[in-house]
PyMOL Python script that loads the backbone (N, CA, C, O; Angstrom):
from pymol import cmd

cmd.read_pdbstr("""\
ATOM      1  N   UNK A   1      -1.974   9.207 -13.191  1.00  0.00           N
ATOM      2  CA  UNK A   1      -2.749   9.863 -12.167  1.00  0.00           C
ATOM      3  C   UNK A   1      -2.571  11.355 -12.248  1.00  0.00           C
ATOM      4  O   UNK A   1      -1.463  11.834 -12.487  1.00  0.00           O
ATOM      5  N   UNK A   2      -3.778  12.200 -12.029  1.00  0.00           N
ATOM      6  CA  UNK A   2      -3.588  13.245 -12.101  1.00  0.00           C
ATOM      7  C   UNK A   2      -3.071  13.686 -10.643  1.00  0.00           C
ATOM      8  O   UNK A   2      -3.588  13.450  -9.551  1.00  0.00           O
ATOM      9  N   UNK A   3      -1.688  14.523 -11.003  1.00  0.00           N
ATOM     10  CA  UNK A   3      -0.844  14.827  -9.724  1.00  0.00           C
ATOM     11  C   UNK A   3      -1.641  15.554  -8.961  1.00  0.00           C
ATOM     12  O   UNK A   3      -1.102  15.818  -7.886  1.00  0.00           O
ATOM     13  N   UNK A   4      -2.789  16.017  -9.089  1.00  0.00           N
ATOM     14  CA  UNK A   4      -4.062  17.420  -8.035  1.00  0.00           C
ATOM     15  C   UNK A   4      -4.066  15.959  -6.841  1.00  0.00           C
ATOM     16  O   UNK A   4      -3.735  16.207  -5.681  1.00  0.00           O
ATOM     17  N   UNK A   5      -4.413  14.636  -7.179  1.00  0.00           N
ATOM     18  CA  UNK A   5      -4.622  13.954  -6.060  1.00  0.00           C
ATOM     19  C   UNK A   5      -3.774  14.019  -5.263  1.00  0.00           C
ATOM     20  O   UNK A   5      -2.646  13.939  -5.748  1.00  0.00           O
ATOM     21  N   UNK A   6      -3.861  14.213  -3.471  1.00  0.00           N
ATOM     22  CA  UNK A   6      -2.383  14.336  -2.463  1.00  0.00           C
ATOM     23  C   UNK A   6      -2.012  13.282  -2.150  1.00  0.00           C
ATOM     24  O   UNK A   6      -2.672  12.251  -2.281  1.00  0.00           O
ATOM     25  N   UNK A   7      -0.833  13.368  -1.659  1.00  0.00           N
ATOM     26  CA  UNK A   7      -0.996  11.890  -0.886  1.00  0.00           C
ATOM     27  C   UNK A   7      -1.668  11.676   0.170  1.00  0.00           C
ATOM     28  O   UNK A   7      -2.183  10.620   0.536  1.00  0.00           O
ATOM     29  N   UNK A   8      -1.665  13.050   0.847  1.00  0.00           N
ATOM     30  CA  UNK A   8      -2.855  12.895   2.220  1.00  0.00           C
ATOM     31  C   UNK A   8      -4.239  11.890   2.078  1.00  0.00           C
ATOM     32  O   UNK A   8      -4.806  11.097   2.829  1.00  0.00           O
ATOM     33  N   UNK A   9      -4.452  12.379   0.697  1.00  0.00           N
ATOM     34  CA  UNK A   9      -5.652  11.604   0.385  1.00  0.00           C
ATOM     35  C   UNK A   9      -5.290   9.964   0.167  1.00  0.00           C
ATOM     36  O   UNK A   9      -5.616   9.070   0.948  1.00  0.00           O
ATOM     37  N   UNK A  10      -4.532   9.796  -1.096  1.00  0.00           N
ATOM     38  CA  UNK A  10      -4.226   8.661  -1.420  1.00  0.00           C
ATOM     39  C   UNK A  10      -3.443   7.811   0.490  1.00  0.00           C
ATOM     40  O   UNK A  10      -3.624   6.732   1.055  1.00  0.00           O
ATOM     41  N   UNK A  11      -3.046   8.408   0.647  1.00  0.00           N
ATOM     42  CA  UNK A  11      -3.052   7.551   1.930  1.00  0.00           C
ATOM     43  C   UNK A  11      -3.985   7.074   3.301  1.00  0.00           C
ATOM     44  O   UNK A  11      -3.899   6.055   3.986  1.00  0.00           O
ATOM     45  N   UNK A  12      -4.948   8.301   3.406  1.00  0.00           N
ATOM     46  CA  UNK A  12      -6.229   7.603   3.872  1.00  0.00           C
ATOM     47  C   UNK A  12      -6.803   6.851   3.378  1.00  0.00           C
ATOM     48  O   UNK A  12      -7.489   6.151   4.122  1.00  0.00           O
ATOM     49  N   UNK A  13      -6.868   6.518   1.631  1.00  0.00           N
ATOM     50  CA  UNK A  13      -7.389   5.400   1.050  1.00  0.00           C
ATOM     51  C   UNK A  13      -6.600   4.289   1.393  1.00  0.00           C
ATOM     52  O   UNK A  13      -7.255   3.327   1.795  1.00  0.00           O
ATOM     53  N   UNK A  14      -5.493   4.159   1.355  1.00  0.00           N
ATOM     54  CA  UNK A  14      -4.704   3.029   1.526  1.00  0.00           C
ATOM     55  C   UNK A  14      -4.869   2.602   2.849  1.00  0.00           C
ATOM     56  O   UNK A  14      -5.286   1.445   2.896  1.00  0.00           O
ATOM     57  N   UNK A  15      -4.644   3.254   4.213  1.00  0.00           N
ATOM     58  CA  UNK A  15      -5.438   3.048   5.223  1.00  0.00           C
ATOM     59  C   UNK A  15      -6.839   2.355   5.068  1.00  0.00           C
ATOM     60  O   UNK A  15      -6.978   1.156   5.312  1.00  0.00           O
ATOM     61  N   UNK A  16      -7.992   3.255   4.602  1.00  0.00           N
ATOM     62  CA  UNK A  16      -8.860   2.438   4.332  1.00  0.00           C
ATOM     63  C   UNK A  16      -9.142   0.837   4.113  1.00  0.00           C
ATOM     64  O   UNK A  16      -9.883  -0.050   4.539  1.00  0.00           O
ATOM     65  N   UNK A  17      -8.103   1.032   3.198  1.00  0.00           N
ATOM     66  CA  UNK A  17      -8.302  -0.242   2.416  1.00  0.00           C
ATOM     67  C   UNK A  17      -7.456  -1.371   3.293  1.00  0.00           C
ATOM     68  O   UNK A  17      -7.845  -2.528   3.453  1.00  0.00           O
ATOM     69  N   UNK A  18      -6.538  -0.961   3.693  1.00  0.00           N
ATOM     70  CA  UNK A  18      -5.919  -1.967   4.659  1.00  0.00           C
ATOM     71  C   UNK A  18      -6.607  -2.552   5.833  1.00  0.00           C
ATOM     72  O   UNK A  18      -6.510  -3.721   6.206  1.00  0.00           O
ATOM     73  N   UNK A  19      -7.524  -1.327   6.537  1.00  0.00           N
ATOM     74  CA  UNK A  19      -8.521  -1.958   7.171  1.00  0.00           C
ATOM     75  C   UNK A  19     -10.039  -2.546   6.784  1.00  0.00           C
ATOM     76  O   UNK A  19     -10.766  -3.409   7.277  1.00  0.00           O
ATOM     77  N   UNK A  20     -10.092  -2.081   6.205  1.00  0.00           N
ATOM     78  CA  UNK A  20     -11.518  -2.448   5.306  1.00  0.00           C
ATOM     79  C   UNK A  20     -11.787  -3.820   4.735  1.00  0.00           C
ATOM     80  O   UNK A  20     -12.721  -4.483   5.185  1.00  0.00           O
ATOM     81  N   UNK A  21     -11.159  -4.197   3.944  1.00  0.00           N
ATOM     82  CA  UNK A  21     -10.463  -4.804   2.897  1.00  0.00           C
ATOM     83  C   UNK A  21      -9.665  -6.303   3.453  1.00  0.00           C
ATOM     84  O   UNK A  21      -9.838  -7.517   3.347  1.00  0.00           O
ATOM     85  N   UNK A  22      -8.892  -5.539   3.971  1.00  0.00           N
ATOM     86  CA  UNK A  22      -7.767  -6.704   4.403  1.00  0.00           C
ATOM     87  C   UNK A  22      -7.849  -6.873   5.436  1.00  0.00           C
ATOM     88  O   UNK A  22      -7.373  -7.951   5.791  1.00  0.00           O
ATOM     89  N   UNK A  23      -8.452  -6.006   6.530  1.00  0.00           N
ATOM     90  CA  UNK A  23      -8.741  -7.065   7.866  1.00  0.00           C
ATOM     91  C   UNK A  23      -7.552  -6.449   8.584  1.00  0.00           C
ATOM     92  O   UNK A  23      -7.144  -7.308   9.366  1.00  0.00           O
ATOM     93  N   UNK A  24      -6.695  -5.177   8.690  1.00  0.00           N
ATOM     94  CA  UNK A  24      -5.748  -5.090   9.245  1.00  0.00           C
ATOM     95  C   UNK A  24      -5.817  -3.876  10.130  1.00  0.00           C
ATOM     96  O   UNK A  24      -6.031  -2.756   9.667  1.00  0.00           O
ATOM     97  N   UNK A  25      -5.552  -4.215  11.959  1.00  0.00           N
ATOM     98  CA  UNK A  25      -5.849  -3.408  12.645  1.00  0.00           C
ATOM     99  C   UNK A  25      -4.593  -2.424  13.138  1.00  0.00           C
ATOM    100  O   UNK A  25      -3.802  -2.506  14.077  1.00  0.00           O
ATOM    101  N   UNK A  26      -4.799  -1.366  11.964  1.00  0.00           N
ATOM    102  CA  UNK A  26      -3.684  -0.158  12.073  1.00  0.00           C
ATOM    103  C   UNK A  26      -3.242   0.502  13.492  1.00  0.00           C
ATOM    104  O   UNK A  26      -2.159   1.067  13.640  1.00  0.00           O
ATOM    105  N   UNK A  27      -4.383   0.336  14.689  1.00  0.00           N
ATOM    106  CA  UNK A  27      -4.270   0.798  15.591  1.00  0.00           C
ATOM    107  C   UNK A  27      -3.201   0.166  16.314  1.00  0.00           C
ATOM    108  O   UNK A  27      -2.461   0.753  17.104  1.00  0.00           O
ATOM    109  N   UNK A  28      -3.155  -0.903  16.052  1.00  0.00           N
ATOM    110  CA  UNK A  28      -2.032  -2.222  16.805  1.00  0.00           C
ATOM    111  C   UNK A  28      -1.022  -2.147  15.757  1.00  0.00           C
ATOM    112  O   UNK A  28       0.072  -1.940  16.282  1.00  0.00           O
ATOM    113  N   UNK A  29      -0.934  -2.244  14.303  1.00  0.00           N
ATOM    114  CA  UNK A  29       0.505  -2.486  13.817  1.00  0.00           C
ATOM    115  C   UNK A  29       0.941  -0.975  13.602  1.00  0.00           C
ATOM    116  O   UNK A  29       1.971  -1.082  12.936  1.00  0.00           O
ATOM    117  N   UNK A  30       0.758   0.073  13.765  1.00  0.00           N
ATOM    118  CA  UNK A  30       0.853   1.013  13.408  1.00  0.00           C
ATOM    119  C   UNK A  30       1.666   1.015  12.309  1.00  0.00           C
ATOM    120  O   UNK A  30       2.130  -0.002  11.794  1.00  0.00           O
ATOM    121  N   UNK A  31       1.924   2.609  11.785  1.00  0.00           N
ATOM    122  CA  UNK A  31       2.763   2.611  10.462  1.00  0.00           C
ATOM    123  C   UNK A  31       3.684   2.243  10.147  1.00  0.00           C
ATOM    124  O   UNK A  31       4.023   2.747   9.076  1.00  0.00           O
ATOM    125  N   UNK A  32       4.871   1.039  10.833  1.00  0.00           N
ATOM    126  CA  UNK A  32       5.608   0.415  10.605  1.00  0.00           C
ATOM    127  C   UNK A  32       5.415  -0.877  11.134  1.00  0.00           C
ATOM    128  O   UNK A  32       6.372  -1.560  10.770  1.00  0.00           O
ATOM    129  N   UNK A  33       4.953  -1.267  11.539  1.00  0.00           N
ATOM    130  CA  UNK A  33       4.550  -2.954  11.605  1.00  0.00           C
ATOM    131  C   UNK A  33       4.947  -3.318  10.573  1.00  0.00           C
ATOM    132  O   UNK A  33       5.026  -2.625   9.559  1.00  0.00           O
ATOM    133  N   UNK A  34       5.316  -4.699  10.711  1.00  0.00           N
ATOM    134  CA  UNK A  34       5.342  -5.789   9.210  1.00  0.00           C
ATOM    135  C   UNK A  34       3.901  -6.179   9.027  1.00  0.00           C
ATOM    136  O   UNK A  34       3.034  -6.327   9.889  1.00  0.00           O
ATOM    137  N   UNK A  35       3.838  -6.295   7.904  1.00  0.00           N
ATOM    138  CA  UNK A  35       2.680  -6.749   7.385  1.00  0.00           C
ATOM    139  C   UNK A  35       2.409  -8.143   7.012  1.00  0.00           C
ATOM    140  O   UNK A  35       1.544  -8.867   7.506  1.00  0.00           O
ATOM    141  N   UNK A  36       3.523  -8.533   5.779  1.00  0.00           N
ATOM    142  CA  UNK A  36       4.015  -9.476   5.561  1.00  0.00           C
ATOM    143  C   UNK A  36       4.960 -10.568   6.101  1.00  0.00           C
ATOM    144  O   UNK A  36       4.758 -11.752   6.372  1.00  0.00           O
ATOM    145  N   UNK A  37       5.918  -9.888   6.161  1.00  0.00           N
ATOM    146  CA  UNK A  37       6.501 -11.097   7.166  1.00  0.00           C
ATOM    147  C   UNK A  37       6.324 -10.737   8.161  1.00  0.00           C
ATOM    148  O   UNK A  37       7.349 -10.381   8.743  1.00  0.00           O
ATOM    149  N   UNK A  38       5.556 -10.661   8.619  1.00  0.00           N
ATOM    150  CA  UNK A  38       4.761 -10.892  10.232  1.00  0.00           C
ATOM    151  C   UNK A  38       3.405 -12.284  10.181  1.00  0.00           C
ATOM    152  O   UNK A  38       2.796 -12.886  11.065  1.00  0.00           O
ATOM    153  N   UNK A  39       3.395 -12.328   8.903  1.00  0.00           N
ATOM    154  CA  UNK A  39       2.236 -12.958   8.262  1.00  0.00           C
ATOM    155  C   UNK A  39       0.991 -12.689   8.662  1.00  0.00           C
ATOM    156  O   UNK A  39       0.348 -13.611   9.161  1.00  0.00           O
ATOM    157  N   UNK A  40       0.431 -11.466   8.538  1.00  0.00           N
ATOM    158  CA  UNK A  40      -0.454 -10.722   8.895  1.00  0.00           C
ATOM    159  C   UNK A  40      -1.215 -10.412   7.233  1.00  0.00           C
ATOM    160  O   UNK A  40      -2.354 -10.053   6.937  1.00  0.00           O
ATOM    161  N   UNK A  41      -0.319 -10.654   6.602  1.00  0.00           N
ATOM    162  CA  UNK A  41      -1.105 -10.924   5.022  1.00  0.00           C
ATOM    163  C   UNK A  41      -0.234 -11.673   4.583  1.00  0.00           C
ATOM    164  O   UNK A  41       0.638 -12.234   5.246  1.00  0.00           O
ATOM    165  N   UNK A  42      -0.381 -11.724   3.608  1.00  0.00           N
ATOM    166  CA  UNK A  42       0.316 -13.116   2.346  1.00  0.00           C
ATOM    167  C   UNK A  42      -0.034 -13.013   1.053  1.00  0.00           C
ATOM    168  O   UNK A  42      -0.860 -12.154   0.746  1.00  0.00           O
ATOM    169  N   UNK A  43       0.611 -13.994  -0.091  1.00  0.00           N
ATOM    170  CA  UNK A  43       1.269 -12.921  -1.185  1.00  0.00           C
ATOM    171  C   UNK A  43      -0.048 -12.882  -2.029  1.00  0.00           C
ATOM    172  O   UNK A  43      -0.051 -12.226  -3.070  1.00  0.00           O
ATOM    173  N   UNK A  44      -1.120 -13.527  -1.643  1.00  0.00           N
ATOM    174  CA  UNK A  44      -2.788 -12.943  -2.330  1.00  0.00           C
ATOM    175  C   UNK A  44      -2.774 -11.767  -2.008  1.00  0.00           C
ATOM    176  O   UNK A  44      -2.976 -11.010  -2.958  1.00  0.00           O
ATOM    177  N   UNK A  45      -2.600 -11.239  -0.940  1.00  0.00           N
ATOM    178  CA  UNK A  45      -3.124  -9.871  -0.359  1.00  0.00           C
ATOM    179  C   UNK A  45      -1.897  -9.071  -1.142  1.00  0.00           C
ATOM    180  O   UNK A  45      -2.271  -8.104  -1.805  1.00  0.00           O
ATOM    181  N   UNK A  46      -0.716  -9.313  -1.143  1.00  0.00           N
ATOM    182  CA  UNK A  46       0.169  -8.292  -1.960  1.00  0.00           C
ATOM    183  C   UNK A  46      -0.196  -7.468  -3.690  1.00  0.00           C
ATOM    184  O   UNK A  46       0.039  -6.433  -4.313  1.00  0.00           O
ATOM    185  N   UNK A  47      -1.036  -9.020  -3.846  1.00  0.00           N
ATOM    186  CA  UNK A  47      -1.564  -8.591  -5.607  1.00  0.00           C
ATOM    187  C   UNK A  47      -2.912  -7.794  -5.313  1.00  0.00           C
ATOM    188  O   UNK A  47      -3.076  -6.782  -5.993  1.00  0.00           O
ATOM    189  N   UNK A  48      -3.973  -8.148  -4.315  1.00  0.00           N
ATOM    190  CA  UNK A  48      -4.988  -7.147  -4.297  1.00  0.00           C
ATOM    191  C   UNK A  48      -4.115  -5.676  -3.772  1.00  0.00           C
ATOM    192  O   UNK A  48      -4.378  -4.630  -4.365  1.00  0.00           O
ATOM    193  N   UNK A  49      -3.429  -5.672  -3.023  1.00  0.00           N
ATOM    194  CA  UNK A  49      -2.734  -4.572  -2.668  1.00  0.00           C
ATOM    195  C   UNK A  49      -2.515  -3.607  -3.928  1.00  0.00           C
ATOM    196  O   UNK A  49      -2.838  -2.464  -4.251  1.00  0.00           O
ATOM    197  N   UNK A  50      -1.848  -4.598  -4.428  1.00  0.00           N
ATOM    198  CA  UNK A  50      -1.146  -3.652  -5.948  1.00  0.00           C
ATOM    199  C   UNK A  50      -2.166  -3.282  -7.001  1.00  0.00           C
ATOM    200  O   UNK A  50      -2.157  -2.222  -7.628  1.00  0.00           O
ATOM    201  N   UNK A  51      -2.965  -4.168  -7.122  1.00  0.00           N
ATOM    202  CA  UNK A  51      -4.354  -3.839  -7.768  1.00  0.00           C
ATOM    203  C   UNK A  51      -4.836  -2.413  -7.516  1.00  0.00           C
ATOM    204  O   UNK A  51      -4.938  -1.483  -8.316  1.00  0.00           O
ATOM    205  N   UNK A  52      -5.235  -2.487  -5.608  1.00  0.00           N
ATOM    206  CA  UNK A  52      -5.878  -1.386  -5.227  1.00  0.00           C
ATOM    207  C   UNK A  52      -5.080   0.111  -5.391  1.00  0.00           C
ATOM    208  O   UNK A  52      -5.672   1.186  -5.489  1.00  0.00           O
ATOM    209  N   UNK A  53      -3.150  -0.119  -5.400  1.00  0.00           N
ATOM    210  CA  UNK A  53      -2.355   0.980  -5.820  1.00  0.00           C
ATOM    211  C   UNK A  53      -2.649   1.084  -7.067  1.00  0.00           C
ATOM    212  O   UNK A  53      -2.273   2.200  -7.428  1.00  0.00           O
ATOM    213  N   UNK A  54      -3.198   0.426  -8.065  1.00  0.00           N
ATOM    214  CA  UNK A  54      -3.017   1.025  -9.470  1.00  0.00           C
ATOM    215  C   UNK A  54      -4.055   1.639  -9.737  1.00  0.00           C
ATOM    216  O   UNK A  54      -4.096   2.405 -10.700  1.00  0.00           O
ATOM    217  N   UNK A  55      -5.124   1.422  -8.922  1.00  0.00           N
ATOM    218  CA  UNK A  55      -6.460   1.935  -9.077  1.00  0.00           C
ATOM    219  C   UNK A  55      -5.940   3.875  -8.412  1.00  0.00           C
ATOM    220  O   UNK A  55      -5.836   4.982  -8.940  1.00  0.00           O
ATOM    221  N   UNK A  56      -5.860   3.621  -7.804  1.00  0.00           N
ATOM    222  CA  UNK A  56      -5.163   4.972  -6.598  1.00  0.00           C
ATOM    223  C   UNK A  56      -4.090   5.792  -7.931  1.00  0.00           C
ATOM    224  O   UNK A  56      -4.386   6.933  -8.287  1.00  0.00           O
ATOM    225  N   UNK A  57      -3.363   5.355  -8.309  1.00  0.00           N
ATOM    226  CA  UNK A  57      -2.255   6.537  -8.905  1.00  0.00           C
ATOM    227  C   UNK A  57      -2.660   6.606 -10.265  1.00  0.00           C
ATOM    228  O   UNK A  57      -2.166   7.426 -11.038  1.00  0.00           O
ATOM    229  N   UNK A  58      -3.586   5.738 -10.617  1.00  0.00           N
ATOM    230  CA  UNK A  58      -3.770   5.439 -12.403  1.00  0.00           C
ATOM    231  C   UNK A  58      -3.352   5.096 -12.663  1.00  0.00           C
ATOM    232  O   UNK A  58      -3.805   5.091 -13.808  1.00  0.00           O
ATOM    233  N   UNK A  59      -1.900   4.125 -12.734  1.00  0.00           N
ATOM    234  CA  UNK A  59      -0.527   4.046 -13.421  1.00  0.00           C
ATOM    235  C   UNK A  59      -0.429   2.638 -13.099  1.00  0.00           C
ATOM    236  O   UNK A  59      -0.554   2.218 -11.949  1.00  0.00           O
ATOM    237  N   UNK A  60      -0.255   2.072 -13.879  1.00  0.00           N
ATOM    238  CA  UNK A  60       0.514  -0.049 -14.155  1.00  0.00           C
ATOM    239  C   UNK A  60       1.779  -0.337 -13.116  1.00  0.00           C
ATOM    240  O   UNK A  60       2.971  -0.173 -13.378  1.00  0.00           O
ATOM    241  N   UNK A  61       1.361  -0.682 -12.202  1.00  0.00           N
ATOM    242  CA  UNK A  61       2.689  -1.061 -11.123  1.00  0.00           C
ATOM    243  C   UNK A  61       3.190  -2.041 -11.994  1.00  0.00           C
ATOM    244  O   UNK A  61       2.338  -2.618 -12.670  1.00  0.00           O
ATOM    245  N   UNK A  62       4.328  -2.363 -12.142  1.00  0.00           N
ATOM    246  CA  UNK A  62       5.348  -3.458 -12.892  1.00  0.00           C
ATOM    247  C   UNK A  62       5.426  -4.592 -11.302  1.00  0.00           C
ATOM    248  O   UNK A  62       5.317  -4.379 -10.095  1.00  0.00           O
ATOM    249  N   UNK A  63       5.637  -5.637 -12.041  1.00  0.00           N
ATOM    250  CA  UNK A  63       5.844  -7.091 -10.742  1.00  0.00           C
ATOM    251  C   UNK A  63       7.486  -6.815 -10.434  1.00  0.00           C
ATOM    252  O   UNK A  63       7.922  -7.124  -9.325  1.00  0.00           O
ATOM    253  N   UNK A  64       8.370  -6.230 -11.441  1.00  0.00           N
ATOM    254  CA  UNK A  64       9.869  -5.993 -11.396  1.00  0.00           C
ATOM    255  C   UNK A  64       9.950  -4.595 -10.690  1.00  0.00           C
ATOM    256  O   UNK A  64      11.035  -4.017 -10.622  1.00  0.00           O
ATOM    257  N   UNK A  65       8.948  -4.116 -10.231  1.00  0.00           N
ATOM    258  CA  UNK A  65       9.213  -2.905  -9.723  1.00  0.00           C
ATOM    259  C   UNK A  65       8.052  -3.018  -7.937  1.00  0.00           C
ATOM    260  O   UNK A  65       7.509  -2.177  -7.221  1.00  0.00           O
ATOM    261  N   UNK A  66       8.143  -4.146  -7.923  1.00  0.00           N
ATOM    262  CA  UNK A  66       7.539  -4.338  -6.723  1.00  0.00           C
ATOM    263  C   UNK A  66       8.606  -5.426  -5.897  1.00  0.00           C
ATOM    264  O   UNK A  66       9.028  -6.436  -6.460  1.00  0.00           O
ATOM    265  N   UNK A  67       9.056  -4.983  -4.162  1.00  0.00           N
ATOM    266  CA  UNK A  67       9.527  -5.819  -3.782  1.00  0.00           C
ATOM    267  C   UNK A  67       8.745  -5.720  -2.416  1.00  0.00           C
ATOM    268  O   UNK A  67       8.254  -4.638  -2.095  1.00  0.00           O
ATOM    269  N   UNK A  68       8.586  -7.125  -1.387  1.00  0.00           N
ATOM    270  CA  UNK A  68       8.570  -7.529  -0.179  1.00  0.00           C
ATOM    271  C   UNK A  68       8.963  -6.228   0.979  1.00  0.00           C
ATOM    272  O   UNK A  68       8.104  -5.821   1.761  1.00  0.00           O
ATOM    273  N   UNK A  69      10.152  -5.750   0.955  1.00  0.00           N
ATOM    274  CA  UNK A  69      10.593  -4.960   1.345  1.00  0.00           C
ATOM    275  C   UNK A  69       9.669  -3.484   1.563  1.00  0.00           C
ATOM    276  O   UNK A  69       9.201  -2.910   2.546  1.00  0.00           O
ATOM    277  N   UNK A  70       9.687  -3.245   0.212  1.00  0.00           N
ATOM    278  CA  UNK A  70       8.245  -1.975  -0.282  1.00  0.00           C
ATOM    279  C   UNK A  70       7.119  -2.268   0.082  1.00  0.00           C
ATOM    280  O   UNK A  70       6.243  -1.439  -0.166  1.00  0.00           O
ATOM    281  N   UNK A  71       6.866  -3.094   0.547  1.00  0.00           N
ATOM    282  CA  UNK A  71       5.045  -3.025   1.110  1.00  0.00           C
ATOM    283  C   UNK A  71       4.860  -3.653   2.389  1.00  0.00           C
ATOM    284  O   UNK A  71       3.737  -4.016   2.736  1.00  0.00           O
ATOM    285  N   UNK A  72       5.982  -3.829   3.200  1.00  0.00           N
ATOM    286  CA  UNK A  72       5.712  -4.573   3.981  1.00  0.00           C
ATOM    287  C   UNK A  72       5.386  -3.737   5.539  1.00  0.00           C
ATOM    288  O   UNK A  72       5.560  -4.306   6.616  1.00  0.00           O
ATOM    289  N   UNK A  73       5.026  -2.694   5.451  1.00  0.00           N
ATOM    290  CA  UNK A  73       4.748  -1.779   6.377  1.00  0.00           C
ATOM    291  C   UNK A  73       3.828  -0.547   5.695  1.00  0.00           C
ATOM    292  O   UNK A  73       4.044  -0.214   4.530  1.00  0.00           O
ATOM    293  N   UNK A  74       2.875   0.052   6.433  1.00  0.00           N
ATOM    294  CA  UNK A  74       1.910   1.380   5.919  1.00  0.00           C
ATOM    295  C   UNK A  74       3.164   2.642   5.422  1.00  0.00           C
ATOM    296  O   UNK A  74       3.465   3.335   4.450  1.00  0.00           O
ATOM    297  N   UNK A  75       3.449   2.457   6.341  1.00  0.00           N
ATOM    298  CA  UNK A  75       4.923   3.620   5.607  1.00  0.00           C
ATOM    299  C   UNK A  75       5.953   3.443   4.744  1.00  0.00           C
ATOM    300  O   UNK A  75       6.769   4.340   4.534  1.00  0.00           O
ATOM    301  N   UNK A  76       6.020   1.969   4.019  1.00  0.00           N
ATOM    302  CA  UNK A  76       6.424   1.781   3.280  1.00  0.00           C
ATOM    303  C   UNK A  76       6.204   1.865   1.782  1.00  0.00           C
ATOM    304  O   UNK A  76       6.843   2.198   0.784  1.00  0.00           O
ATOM    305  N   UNK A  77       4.663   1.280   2.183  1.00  0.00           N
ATOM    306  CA  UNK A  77       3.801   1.603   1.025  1.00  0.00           C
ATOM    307  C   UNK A  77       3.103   3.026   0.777  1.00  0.00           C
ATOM    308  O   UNK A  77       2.151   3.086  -0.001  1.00  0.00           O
ATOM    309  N   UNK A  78       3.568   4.163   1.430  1.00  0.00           N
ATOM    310  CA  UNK A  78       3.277   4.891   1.539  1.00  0.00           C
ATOM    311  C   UNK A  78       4.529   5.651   0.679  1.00  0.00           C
ATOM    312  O   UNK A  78       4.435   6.109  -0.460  1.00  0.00           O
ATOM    313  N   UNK A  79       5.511   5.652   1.395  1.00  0.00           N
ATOM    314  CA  UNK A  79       6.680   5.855   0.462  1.00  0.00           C
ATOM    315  C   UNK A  79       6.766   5.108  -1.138  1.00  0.00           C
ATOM    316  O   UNK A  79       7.241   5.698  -2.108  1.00  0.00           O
ATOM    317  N   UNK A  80       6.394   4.174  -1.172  1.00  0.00           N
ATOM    318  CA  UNK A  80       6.583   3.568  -2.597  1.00  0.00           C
ATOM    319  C   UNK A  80       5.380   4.670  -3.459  1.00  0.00           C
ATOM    320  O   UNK A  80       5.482   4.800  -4.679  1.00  0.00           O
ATOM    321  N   UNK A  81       4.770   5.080  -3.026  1.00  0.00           N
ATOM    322  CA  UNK A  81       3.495   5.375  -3.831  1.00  0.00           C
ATOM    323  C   UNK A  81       4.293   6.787  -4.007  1.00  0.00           C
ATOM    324  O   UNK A  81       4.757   7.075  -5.110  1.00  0.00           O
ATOM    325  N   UNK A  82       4.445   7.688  -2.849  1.00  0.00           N
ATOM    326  CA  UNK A  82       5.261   8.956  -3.046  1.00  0.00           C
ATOM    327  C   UNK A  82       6.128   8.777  -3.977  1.00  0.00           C
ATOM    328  O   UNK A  82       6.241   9.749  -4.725  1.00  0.00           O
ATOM    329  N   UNK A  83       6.903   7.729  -4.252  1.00  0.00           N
ATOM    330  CA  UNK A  83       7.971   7.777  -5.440  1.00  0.00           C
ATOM    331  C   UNK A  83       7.681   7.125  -6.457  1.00  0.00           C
ATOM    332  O   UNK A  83       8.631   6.681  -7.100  1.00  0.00           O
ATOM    333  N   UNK A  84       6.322   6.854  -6.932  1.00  0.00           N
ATOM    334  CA  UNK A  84       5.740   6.766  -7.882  1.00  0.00           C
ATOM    335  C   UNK A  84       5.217   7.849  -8.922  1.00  0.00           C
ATOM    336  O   UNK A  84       5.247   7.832 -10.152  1.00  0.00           O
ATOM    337  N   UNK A  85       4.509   9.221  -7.635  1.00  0.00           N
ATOM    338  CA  UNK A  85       3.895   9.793  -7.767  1.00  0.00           C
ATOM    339  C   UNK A  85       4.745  11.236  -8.578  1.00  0.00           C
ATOM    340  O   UNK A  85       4.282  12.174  -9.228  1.00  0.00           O
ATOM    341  N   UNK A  86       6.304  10.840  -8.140  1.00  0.00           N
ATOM    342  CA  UNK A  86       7.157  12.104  -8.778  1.00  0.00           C
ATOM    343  C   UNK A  86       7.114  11.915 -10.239  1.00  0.00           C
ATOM    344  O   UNK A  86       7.675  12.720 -10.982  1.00  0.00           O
TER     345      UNK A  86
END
""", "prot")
cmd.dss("prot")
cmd.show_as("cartoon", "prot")
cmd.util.cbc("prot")
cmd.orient("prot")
């Protein structure tokens, strides 16, 4: 990914897409809600998830470099992407 993209941006997409997409009402889980184990998605939605991050940074997320933990909140996945992005 070319680093000019912000995260400001890349994270309104991810927003986007969480509501768009996945059906998830940010206004109610806000940026730390569980996502997952709340079962508010499930592990289909984790692979479109990761799909839609690889599309976003340019870059091949690894399955060994993805955990439950890391995506299971907007600010989590928000952070995972920031420390992708270094």
């Amino acid at each position: 990914m070319n680093k000019s993209m912000d995260v400001t941006t890349i994270e309104k997409n991810i927003k986007q897409f969480l509501s768009e997409e996945m059906g998830v009402d940010l206004a109610e889980v806000g940026s730390d809600g569980t996502l997952f184990t709340s079962g508010l998605l499930d592990s289909m939605d984790v692979i479109r998830l990761i799909e839609f991050l690889e599309t976003q940074i340019k870059n091949r997320i690894s399955p060994l470099d993805v955990s439950l933990e890391q995506f299971d909140s907007l600010s989590r996945i928000i952070a995972f992407v920031q420390h992708r992005l270094r």
